[in-house]
N, C-alpha and C positions, 0 to 999 in steps of 0.2 A: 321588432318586438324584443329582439335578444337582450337590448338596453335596459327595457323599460321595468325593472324590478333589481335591477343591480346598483348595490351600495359601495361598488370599490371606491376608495378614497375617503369613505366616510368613518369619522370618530361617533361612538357611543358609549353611553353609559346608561346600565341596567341597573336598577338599587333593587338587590333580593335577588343577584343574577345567581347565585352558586346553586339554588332549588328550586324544585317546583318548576312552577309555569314559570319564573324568571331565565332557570338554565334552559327550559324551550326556545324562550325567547333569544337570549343572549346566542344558542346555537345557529338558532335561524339567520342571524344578522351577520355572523361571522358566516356561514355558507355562502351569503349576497352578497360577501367582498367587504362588510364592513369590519375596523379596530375595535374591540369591544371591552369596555371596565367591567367586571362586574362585584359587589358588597354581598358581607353576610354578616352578621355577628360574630360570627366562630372565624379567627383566623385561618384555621389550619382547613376546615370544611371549603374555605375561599381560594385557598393555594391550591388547594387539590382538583377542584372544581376549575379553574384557569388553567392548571397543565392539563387537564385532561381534554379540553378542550382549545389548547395551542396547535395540536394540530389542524384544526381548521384555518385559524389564522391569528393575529394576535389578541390575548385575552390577558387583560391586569386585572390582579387581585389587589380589591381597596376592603380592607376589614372594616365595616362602620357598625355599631349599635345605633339606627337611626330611631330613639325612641327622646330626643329630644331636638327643638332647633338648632342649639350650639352643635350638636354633631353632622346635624344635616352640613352647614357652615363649614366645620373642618374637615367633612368629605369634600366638599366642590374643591375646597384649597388643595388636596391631594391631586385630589381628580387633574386638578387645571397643573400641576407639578410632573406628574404622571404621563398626562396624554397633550395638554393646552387646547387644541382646539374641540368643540362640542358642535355637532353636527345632530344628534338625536340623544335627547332625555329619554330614556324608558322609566316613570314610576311605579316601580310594581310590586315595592315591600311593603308588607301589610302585617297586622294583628288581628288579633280575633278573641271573643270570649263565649262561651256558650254557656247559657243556665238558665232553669226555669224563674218565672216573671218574680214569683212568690219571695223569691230570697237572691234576684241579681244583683248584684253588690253595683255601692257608687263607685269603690275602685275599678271595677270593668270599664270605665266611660273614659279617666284621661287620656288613661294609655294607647287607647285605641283608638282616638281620637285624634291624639299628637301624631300616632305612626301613618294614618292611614291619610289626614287631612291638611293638615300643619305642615309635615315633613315634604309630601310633595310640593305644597306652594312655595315653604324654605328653598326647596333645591331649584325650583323654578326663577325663583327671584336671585338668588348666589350667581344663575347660571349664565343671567339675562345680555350679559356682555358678550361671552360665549357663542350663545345662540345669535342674537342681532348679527352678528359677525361674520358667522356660519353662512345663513341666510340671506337669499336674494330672491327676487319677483317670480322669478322663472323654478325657482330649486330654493322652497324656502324650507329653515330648520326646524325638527319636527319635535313634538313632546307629546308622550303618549302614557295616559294615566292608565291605570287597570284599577277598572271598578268590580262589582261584582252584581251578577242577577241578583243578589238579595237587596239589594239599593236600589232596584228596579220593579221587583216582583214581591209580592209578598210569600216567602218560601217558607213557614212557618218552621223557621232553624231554631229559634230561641238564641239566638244573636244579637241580640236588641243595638248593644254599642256596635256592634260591626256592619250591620244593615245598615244605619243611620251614617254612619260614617263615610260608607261607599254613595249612598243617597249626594251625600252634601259635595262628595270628588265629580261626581258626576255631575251635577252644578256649576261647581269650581273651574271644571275646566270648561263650560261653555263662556263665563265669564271673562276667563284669561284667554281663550279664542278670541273673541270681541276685541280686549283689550290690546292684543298681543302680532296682529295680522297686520299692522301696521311697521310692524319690525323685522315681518317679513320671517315667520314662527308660527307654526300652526299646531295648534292644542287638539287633539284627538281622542276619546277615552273608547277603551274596549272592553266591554261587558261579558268576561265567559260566566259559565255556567258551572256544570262538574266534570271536572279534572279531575285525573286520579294523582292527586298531592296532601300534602298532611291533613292536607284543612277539609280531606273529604275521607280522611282514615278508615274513620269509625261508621264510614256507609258502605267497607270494600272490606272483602276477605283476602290480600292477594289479589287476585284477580277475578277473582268472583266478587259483584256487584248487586248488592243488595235489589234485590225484584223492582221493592215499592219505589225505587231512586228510579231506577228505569223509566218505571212503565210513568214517569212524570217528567221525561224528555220524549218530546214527538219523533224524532231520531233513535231513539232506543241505544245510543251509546254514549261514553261517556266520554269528554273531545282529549282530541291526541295532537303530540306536539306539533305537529306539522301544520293545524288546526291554527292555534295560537302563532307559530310564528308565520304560517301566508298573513294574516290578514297584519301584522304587524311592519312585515318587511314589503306588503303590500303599501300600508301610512308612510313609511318611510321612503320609500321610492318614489320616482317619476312618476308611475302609476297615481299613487294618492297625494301628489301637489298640488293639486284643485279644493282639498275637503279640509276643514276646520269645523270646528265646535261638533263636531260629530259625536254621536253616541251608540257604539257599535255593538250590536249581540251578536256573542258566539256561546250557543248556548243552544243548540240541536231544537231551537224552536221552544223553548219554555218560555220565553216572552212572547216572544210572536204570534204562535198558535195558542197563547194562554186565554 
């Protein structure tokens, strides 16, 4: 069993790895022995966020604003400069807009659209050489979108373009499953729920957690990194070389029990 959840020797790249649930993630995969890329818009947030995380093991900062294709594109080029081989995509940089029905603007929609929809497939398709190459019958290479409960559930955020968008990734990758298993690449998407990260700020005082958020997880907490990276480093190992097109919640039962 000691095997069976260990990444050593394995390259990855996280898009959104310097925050949030991506530095979960990205830490998680470097604890299990894997090379790990990780992107952020902000330069200097991305170098800081890879040394501080070099002591686990090695971590490169690729600075991308992936809010159009051409960037996605000239991320994989770095990427494949950087590290060459791709053993796991993690896509897990996202956008968001929040505002009541009455007055949501149409600029809410591309943006968040290109970031959350577009840009994963982009970097899926840049990567596909990569990955085939990676991958074999036995240990095939992995791609693991991050969707969100609101593309799942109906969470009444007033998110309109970010709901819909996570909806259609979650889609997306049962399709690129299908299409993709023959390359010996399996498409995975993981569905958390509430994280204490930006995109849930304004439901958190610090550490104190808004009641009404609670008491609408049947778990009563709000998930922690360790949460996000098992079930992730879980896809990417031996453990989960059997599952494709999956659609995973993590999300203390608000789908489930909903």
């Amino acid at each position: 069993m000691s095997g069976l959840f260990d990444l050593t020797g394995k390259q990855a790249l996280v898009t959104g790895g310097a925050q949030g649930l991506g530095r979960m993630i990205a830490e998680g995969l470097l604890r299990a022995g894997a090379s790990v890329a990780i992107t952020s818009r902000k330069p200097e947030i991305c170098e800081a966020a890879a040394a501080e995380m070099a002591s686990l093991g090695r971590c490169v900062a690729l600075a991308a604003d992936l809010s159009t294709p051409e960037a996605a594109v000239a991320l994989v080029a770095s990427y494949r400069a950087a590290m060459g081989a791709c053993h796991i995509l993690v896509n897990n940089a996202g956008k968001t807009w929040g505002g009541k029905i009455d007055n949501f603007p149409d600029k809410a929609w591309p943006g968040v659209m290109a970031v959350n929809v577009q840009t994963p497939f982009t970097m899926i398709r840049e990567l596909l050489a990569e990955l085939a190459a990676a991958g074999t019958a036995d240990d095939p290479a992995r791609v693991i979108n991050i969707g969100s409960v609101a593309g799942a559930k109906t969470e009444r955020l007033q998110a309109y373009s970010y709901a819909a968008s996570k909806a259609a990734l979650h889609m997306l990758t049962r399709d690129l499953a299908g299409d993709l298993a023959e390359r010996n690449i399996t498409v995975n998407a993981v569905i958390p729920g509430f994280f204490p990260t930006k995109m849930t700020a304004h439901m958190r005082d610090e550490d104190k957690v808004d009641p009404a958020l609670l008491a609408r997880i049947p778990l009563r907490r709000l998930g922690r990194a360790d949460d996000i990276a098992g079930i992730v480093v879980f896809l990417c190992s031996r453990a989960g070389a059997y599952m494709t097109g999956g659609q995973i919640p993590l999300d203390g039962g608000v789908i489930g029990c909903g």
